[in-house]
C-alpha positions in Angstrom: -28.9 -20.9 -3.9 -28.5 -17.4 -3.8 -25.9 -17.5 -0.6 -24.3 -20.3 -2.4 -23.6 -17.9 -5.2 -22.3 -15.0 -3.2 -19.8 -17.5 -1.4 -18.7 -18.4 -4.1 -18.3 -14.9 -5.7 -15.9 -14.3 -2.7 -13.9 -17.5 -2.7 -13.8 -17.2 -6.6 -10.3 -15.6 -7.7 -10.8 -12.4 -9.5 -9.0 -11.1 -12.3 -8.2 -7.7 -10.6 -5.2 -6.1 -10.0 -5.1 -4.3 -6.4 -3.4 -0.7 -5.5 -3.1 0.6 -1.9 -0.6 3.1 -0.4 2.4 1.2 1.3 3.5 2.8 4.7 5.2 6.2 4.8 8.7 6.2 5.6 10.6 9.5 7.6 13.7 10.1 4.9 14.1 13.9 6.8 17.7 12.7 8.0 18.3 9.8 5.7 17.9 11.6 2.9 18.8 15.0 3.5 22.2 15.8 4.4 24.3 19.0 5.2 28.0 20.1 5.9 29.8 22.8 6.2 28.0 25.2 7.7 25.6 24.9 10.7 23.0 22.7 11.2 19.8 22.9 13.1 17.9 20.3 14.4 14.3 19.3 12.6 11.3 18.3 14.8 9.0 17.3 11.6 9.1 14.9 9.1 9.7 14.2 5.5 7.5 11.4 4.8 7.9 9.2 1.7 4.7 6.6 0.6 4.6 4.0 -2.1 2.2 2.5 -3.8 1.5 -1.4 -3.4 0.5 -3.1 -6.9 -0.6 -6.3 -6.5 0.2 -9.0 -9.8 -2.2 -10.0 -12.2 -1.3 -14.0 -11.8 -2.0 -13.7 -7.9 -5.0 -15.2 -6.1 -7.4 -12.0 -5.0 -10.6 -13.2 -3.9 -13.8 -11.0 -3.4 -12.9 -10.2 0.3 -9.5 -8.5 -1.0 -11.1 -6.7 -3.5 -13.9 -5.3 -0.8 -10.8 -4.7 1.7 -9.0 -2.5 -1.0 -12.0 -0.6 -1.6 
């Protein structure tokens, strides 16, 4: 009965809303721009991350919410 309860508890939706970081993104030459005077080239990065929000209608089961922690 017990295992039958924690399956459950996982297939279950949950009423949770999930945040992650999205994948950073290099905006160093996208973003950044000069002219008119002399430009040297960059060897790092400007990295950029969002933030993922999940909805509070969508289906999140107990697995997603152990994932996202």
């Amino acid at each position: 009965m017990f295992i039958l309860l924690i399956i459950a508890a996982f297939l279950i939706p949950s009423p949770y809303v999930i945040l992650s970081p999205g994948n950073p993104q290099n905006v160093l030459g996208s973003a950044i721009t000069i002219s008119g005077t002399k430009v040297y080239p960059t060897t790092g990065e400007l990295s950029v991350t969002s933030v993922l929000v999940t909805d509070p209608d969508s289906y999140i089961t107990g697995f997603d919410v152990l994932y996202a922690w």
